[in-house]
N, C-alpha and C positions, 0 to 999 in steps of 0.2 A: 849164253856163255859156252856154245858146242867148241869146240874145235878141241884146246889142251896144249898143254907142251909137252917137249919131252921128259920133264923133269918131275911130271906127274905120278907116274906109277907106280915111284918108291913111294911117293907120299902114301897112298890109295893101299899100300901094305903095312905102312907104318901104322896107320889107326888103329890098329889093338895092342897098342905099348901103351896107352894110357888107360889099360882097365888096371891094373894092377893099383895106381894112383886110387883111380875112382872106386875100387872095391874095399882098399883103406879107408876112405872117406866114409862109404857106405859101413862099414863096422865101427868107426866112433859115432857114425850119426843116431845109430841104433843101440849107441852106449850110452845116447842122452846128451854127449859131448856136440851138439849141431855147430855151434858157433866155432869151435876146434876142428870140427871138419871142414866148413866153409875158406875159413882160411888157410888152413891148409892146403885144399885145393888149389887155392885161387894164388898161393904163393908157391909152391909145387910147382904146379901145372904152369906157372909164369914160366919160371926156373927151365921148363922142360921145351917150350917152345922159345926162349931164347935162344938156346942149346939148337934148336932145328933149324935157327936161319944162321946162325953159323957153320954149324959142320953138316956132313952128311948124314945118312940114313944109318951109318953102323952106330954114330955117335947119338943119336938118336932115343935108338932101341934101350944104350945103355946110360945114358942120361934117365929116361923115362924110367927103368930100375933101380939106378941109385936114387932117385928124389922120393920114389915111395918107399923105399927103405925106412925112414923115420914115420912116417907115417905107420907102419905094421910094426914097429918096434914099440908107438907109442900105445898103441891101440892092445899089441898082447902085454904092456906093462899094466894098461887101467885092469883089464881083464884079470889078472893075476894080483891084483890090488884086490880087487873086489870089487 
């Protein structure tokens, strides 16, 4: 699969919009909440690459921050619960 197109290179930059996602996940999963992480990712992360085959690489960036937005929202609520 050598060759590529041109429409590669933002992709190839975009790959670290979705740590913020996965670094929420990784804090409820280590709250014991695994099953709340799981899907959250997996409907998040859905949400996020939807988002990428519609619009471009700005839309992107900031799709990929508002979707983990609830995720760190939820995760410093259990924390502050207890």
């Amino acid at each position: 699969m050598a060759g590529g197109g041109a429409g590669e290179g933002w992709l190839a930059a975009a790959v670290p919009v979705g740590l913020p996602l996965a670094f929420g996940c990784r804090r409820l999963w280590w709250l014991g909440y695994r099953r709340a992480a799981w899907v959250a990712g997996a409907a998040l992360g859905a949400g996020t690459v939807a988002t990428s085959l519609v619009a471009g690489p700005v839309a992107l960036v900031l799709s990929a921050v508002v979707f983990s937005v609830p995720v760190w929202i939820g995760w410093y609520w259990l924390v502050r619960r207890g």
